[in-house]
KOLKOLZA-132168 format. One record per residue (C-alpha): residue number from 1; x, y, z. Coordinates in steps of 0.2 Angstrom, whole numbers. Layout:
KOLKOLZA-132168
NUM,X,Y,Z .
...
This chain:
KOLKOLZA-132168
1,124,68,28 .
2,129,65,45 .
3,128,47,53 .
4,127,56,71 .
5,114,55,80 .
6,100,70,82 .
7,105,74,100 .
8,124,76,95 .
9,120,87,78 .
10,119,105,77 .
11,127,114,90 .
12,137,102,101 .
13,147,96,84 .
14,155,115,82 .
15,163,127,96 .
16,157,141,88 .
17,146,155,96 .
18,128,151,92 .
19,127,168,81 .
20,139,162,72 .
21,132,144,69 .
22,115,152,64 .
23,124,165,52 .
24,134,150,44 .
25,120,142,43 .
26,109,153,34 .
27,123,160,22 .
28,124,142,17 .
29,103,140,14 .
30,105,156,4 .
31,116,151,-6 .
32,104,135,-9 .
33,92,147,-13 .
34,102,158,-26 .
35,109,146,-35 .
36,89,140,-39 .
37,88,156,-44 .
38,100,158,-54 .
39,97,144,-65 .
40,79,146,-64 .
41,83,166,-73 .
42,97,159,-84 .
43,110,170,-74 .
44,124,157,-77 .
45,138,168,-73 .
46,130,172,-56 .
47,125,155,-53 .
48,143,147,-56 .
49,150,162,-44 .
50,142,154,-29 .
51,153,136,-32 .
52,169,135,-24 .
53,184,140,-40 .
54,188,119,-40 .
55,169,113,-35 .
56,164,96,-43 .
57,144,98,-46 .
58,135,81,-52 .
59,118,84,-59 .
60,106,67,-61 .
61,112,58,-75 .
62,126,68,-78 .
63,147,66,-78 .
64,154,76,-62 .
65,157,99,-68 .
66,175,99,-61 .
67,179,118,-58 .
68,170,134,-58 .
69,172,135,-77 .
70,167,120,-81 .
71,150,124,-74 .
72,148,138,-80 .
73,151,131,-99 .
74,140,117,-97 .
75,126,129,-91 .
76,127,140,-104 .
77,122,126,-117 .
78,105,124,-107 .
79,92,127,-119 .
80,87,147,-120 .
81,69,140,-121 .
82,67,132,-105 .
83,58,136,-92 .
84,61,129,-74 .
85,58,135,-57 .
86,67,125,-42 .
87,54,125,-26 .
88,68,122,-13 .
89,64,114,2 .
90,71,108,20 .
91,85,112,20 .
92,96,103,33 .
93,115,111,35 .
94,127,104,48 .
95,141,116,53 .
96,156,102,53 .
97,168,115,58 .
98,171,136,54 .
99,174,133,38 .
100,165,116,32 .
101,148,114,31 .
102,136,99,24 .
103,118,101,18 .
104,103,92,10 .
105,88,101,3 .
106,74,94,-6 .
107,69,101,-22 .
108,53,102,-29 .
109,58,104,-50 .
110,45,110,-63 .
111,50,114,-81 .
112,43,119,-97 .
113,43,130,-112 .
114,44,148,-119 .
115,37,143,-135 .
116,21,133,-128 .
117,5,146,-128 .
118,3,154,-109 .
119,-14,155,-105 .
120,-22,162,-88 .
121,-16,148,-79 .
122,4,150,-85 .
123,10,136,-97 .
124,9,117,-96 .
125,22,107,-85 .
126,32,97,-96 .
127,39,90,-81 .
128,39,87,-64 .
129,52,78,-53 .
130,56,80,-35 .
131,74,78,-31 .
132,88,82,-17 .
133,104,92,-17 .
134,117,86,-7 .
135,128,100,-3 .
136,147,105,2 .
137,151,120,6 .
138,166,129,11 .
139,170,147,18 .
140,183,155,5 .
141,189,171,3 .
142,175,177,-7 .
143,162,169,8 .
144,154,154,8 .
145,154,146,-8 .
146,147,126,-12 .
147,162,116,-14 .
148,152,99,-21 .
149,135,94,-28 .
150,127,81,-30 .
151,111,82,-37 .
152,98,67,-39 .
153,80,63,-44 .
154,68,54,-29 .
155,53,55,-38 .
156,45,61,-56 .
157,25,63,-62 .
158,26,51,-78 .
């Protein structure tokens, strides 16, 4: 993220009209969002979409996705079992110019499984961590589109 200072974030770091900032700004939180979504529905197609064709994506732990396909292979090996939802959080996007923007979000990730018995309360946590996405994003032809990822763990319930 930026090393500038509050007062010199936000709108005086772009000469863009302020509707424009804003709808930058949100089509880049929605993306955020979707991409949650996504993974959380197992829509791995739809979740690579939203990344950049040559976007590096870095997940805890992991060796950098280098390309859209790359992703989306590595995706599809996820586990048909698994259950996670992705609470996403506080999102902060800086417009750097028209066409690049940086963001960080704190996720909140629980996951589980199919296969564990759902009672009235849903099914037991297997896990719980709270992490961070810190985002690149980039206006293509196709709209705004993450260009990098990296993804960390902050915190996890032992």
């Amino acid at each position: 993220m930026s090393s500038l200072p509050p007062e010199e974030c936000g709108a005086a770091a772009v000469s863009m009209s302020a509707l424009g900032r804003l709808l930058a700004e949100q089509a880049c939180r929605d993306l955020v969002v979707r991409a949650a979504h996504c993974t959380d529905s197992h829509r791995h197609e739809e979740f690579a979409a939203l990344f950049a064709v040559d976007a590096v994506l870095t997940r805890p732990g992991g060796e950098p996705l280098r390309g859209r396909e790359a992703i989306l292979a590595s995706y599809r090996t996820r586990p048909a079992d698994r259950i996670t939802r992705h609470l996403v959080t506080g999102s902060v996007i800086e417009l750097d110019s028209a066409t690049q923007a940086r963001g960080l979000s704190y996720v909140l990730l629980w996951g589980g499984e199919t296969g564990d018995a759902e009672g009235a309360p849903g099914r037991p946590a297997r896990r719980q961590v709270m992490g961070e996405f810190d985002d690149v994003f980039t206006l293509t032809a196709e709209g705004w589109r993450i260009a990098r990822r990296d993804a960390r763990f902050v915190l996890y319930t032992p």
